[in-house]
N, C-alpha and C positions, 0 to 999 in steps of 0.2 A: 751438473748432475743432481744435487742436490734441489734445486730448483725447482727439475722436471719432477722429483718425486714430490715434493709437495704439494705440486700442480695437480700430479694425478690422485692423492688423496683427495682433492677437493671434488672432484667426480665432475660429470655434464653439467652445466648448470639448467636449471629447472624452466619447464618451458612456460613464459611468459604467458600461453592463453590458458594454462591449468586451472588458474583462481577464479576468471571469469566462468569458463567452462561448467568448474563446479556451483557457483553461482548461481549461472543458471537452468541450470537443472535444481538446483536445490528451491528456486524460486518456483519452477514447473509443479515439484513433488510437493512441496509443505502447500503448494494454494489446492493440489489437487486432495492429496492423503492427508493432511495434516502435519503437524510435529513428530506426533507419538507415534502414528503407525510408518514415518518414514526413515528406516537407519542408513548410518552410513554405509554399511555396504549397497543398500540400496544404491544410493546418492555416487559413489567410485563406479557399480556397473554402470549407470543410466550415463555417466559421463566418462566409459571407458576409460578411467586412469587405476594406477594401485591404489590400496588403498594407504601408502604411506605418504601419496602426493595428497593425501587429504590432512595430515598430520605437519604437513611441508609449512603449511597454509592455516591453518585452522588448529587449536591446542582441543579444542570439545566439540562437541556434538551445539551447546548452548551457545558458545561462540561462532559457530557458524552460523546458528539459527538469527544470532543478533546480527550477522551483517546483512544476512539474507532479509531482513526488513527493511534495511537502511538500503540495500538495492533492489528492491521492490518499488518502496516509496518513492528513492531517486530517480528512479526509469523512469516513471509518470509524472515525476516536479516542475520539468520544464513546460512540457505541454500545457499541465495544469494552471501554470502562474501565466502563460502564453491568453489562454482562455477567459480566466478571470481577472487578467489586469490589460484587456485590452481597452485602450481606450475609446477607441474608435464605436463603441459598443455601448451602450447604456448599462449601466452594472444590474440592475434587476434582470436584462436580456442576457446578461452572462451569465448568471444565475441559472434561470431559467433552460439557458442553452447548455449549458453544463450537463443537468439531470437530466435530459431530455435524451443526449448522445449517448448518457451511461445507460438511459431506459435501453434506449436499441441495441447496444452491444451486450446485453444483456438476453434480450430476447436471441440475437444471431447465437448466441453459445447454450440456447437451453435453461437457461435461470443457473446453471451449477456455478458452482465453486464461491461466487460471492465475491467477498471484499477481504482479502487477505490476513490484512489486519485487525478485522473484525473477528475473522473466523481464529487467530493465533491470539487474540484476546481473549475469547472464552475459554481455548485449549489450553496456554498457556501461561497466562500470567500472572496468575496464582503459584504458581511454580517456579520463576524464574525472574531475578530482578533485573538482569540485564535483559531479558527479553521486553520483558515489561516497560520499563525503559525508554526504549527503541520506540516502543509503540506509542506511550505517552507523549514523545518527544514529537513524533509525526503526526499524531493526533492536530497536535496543538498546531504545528506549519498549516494544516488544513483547516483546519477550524479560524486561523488569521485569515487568508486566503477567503471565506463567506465576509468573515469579518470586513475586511476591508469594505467590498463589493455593498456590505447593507450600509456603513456608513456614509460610504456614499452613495447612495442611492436614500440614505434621510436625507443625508446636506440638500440634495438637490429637490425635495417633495416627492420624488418618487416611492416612498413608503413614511407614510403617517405613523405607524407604531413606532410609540418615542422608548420603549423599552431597549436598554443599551446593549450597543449595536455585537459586541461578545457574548451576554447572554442569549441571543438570536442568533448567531452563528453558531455556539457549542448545541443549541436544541435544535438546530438545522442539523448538524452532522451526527447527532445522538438519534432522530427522528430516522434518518437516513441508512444507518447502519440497522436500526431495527429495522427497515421496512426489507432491506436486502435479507435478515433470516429469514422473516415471513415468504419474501419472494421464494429461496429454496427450500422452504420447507412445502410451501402449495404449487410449487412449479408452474409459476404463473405472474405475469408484471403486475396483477391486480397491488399487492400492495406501495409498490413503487408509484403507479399513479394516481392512490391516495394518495400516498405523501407528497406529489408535486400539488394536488387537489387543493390538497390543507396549507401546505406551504407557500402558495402563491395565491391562495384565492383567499386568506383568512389571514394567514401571520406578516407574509410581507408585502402589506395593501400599505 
């Protein structure tokens, strides 16, 4: 008897796709609205749960925001290391082929919304350390990831600029991330294929 009561104090247990659920929707709302204009009741209706299953899961609003980077970032890591570490591929063509597929998926969506963490870097990371963080932390996975691809792509002559091969990769992804504001603010891929222009026809010759 005693048993069954303690069992029933412990209530249902909590449904396995809650956390993802809220995830992503929270991944949809923060790339679409931002941080600040997006609350959690927002984020509980969009993902039809209470909102105490958000509290189940999540202790803040800033805690949530910081996983929500980390599952942003990790949805696209696989792909991304798929792309840039193939071998089969010349690494300047990964490169190249890279920016080229973001140009068009870009164009198919309208120029909006951008680069997530681009866009949670300017909102946010002045305001919060663990956000910040998060995005520093993924920065730099990305910014390895060029990295790799330019040094090799010296090893082999494929690019003569002997300037080392991280400083070319963080002003590849710093060049990149600006050219994405410029894109939605003129709703237009012009500045995107500057930056492939400049980047492939000048930095990584």
């Amino acid at each position: 008897m005693e048993t069954q009561t303690k069992a029933a104090r412990r209530g249902p247990k909590p449904n396995p796709n809650t956390r993802d659920n809220l995830m992503r929707v929270g991944v949809q709302m923060l790339h679409e609205a931002g941080y600040t204009a997006t609350g959690i009741k927002d984020i509980v209706d969009a993902a039809h749960v209470p909102k105490g299953s958000f509290y189940n899961h999540f202790e803040s609003k800033e805690a949530f925001g910081k996983e929500v980077v980390d599952f942003y970032f990790d949805g696209g890591l696989v792909e991304l290391r798929a792309r840039l570490c193939d071998d089969s591929i010349p690494p300047i063509d990964r490169l190249r082929g890279y920016f080229d597929e973001r140009i068009r998926g870009f164009q198919a969506t309208d120029y909006v919304r951008g680069c997530m963490l681009g866009n949670l870097s300017l909102e946010v990371a002045d305001h919060s350390v663990p956000i910040r963080d998060r995005l520093a932390a993924h920065f730099g996975t990305w910014s390895g990831l060029f990295e790799a691809c330019i040094a090799e792509a010296q090893s082999a002559g494929a690019i003569s600029n002997r300037l080392p091969a991280p400083l070319l990769a963080e002003f590849l992804l710093n060049s990149w991330e600006g050219a994405l504001l410029r894109m939605r603010v003129e709703k237009s891929d012009e500045p995107l294929r500057a930056f492939v222009e400049v980047a492939f026809g000048s930095l990584l010759i």
